[in-house]
C-alpha positions as CSV (number, residue, x, y, z in Angstrom):
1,X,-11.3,-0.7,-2.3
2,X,-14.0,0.2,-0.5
3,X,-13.5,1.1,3.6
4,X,-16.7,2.4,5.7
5,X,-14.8,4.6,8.3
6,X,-16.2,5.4,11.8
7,X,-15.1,6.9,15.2
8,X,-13.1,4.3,16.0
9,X,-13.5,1.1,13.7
10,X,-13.0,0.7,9.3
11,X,-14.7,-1.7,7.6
12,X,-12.9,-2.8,4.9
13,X,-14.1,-6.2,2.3
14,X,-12.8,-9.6,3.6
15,X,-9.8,-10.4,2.1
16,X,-8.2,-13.7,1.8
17,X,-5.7,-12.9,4.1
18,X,-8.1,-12.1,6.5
19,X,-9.5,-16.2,6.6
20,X,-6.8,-17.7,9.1
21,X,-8.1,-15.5,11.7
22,X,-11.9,-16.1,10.7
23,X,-11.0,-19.5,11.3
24,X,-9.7,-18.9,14.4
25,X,-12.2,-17.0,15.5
26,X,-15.0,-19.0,14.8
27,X,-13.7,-22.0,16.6
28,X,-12.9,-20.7,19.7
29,X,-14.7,-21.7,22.6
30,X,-15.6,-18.2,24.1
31,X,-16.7,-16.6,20.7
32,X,-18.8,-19.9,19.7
33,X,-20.7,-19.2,22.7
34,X,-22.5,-16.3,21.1
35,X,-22.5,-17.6,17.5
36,X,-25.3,-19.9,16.1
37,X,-23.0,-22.3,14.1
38,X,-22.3,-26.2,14.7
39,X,-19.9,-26.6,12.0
40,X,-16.0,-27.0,12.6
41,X,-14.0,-24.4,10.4
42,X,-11.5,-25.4,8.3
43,X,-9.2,-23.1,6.3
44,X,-9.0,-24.7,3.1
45,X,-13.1,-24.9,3.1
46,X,-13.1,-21.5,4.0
47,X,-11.0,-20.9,0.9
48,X,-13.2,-22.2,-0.7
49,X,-16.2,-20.5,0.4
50,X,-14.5,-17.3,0.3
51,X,-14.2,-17.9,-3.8
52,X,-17.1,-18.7,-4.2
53,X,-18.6,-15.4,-2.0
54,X,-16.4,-13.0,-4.7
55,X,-19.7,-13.7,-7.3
56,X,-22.2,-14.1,-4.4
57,X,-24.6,-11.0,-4.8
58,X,-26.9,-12.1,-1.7
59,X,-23.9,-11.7,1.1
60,X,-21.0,-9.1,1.5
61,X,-18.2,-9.6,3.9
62,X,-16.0,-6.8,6.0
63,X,-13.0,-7.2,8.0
64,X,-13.3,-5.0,11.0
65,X,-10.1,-2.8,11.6
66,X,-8.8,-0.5,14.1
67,X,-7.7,2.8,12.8
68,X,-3.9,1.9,13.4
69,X,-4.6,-1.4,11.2
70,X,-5.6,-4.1,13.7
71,X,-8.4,-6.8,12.6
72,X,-10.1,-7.6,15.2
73,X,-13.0,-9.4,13.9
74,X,-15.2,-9.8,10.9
75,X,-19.0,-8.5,9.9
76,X,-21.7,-8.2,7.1
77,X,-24.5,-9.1,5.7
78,X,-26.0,-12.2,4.3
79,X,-29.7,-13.5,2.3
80,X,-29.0,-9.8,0.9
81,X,-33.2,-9.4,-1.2
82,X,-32.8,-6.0,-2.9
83,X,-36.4,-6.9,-4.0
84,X,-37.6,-7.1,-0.6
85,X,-35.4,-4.7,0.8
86,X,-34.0,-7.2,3.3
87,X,-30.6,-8.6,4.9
88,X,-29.4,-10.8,8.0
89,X,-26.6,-9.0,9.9
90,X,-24.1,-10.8,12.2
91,X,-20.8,-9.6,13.6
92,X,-17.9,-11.3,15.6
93,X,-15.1,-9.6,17.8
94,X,-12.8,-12.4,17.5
95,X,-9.9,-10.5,19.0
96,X,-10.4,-10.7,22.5
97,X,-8.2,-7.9,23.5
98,X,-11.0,-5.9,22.2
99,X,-13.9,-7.4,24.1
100,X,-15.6,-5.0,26.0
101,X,-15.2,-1.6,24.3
102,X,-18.6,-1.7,22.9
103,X,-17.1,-1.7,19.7
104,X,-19.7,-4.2,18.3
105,X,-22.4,-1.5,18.9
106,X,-20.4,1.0,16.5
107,X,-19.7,-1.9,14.1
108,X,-23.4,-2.5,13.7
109,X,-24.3,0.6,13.5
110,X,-22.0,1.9,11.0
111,X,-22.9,-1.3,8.4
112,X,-26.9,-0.8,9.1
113,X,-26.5,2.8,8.3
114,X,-24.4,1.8,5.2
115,X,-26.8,-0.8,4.0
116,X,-29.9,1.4,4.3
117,X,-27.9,4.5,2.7
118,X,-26.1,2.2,-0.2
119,X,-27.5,-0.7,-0.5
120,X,-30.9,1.1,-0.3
121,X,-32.4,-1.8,2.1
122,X,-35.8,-1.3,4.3
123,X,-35.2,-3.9,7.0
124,X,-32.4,-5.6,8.3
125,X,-32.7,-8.5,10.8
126,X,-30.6,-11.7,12.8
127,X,-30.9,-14.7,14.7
128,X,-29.4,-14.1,18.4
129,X,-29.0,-16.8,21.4
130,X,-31.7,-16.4,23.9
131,X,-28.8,-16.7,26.8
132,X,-26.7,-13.6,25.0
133,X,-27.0,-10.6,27.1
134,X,-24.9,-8.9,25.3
135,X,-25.9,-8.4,22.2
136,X,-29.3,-7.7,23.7
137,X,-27.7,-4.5,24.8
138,X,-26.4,-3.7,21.4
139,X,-29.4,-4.5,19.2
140,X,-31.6,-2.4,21.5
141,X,-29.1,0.5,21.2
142,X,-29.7,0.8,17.3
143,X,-33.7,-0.3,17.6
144,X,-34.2,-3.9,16.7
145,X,-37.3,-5.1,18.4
146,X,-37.8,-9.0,18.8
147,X,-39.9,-10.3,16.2
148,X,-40.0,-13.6,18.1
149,X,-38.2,-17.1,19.2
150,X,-37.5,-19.9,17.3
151,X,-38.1,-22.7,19.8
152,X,-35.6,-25.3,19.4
153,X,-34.2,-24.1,15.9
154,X,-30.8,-24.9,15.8
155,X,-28.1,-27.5,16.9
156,X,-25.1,-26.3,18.6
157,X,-22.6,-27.8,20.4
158,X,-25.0,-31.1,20.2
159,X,-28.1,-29.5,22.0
160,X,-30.9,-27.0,20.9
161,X,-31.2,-24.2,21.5
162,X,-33.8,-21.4,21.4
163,X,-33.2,-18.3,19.0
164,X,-34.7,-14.5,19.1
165,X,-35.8,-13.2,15.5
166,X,-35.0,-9.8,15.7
167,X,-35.1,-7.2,13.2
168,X,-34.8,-3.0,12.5
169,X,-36.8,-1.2,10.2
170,X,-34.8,2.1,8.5
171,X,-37.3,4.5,10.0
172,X,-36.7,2.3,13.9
173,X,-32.7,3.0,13.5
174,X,-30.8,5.0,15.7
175,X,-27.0,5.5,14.9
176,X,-24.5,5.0,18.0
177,X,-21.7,6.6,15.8
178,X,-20.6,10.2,15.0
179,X,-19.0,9.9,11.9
180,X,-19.5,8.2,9.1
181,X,-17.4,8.3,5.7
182,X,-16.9,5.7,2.2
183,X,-14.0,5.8,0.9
C-alpha cells in the first residue's frame, strides 16, 4: 500500500474504513465552513462513491494520519488531466483536536510535491472561499497565486458565495516539509 511520509503527517489511500469519519467530517458545521459543498453526506452514498473512485483514474484519495496512527482528516486530488498536466487539490482536518498545528500546510505540500514528482503534473490548482483566511496563509506558503474569483459560483448553505481560482505552477512551488519518503 502506498503511504507518502512526512515530518509529522502519512498519507496513506482512503480506505473504506476511513468513510464514517469523512462523513462526519464533512457535515460538521465548523469544517463546512471552509468547504465548497451543499450536499448532505450520507454513508451508504459515500459507499457508494467510494466504489466507484477504486476505477476512477481522474481523482485519488488519502487519509491523513499521524505517525502514532491517528486519522485526522482526508486529502487528494481530483479532475486528475495527465494530458494537460493538471489537478484540483483540496484537504480537510476533520479532527479538530488537530486544528491549529499548521498541519494542513505540510499536508499540501507533501501531496503537491508527490503529484509533480509521481504523477509528473505541471500545475495544480483549487477553489477556496473568499472569507477563508486560513487557507490563504497556507496556499501562499507553497506559491499558489490567485488566478481569479468566481463571482457567485456556488450555493452553499442556501446563499452564494464568491470563490478564488487559485493555482501553483511546479517551477512556483516551495515545500514547507523536510522530509519526504514513498513507501
Amino acid at each position: 500500500m502506498l503511504r507518502i511520509i512526512s515530518d509529522n503527517i502519512i498519507l496513506r489511500p482512503l480506505q473504506k474504513a476511513d468513510l464514517e469519519n469523512r462523513v462526519r467530517w464533512f457535515n460538521d458545521p465548523q469544517v463546512r465552513q471552509t468547504l465548497v459543498v451543499s450536499e448532505h453526506f450520507e454513508l451508504e452514498k459515500t459507499v457508494r462513491w467510494f466504489e466507484r473512485l477504486q476505477s476512477d483514474q481522474s481523482r485519488t484519495e488519502f487519509a491523513i494520519e499521524t505517525p502514532d496512527g491517528v486519522v485526522i482528516g482526508v486529502t487528494g486530488l481530483l479532475g486528475i488531466e495527465k494530458e494537460h498536466g493538471l489537478a484540483e487539490c483540496y484537504c480537510v482536518i476533520g479532527n479538530k483536536d488537530y486544528w491549529g498545528r499548521k498541519l494542513g500546510t505540510g499536508v499540501h505540500s507533501v501531496l503537491i510535491q508527490w503529484a509533480f514528482e509521481k504523477l509528473g503534473l505541471y500545475k495544480i490548482r483549487a477553489d477556496i472561499r473568499t472569507n477563508n483566511s486560513a487557507i490563504f496563509r497556507v496556499v501562499e506558503k507553497l506559491g499558489f497565486k490567485i488566478e481569479g474569483t468566481l463571482r457567485q459560483e456556488k450555493v452553499v448553505d442556501g446563499r452564494k458565495i464568491d470563490l478564488y481560482r487559485i493555482g501553483l505552477l511546479r517551477d512556483e512551488f516551495t515545500p514547507t516539509h523536510k522530509t519526504f519518503k514513498i513507501e
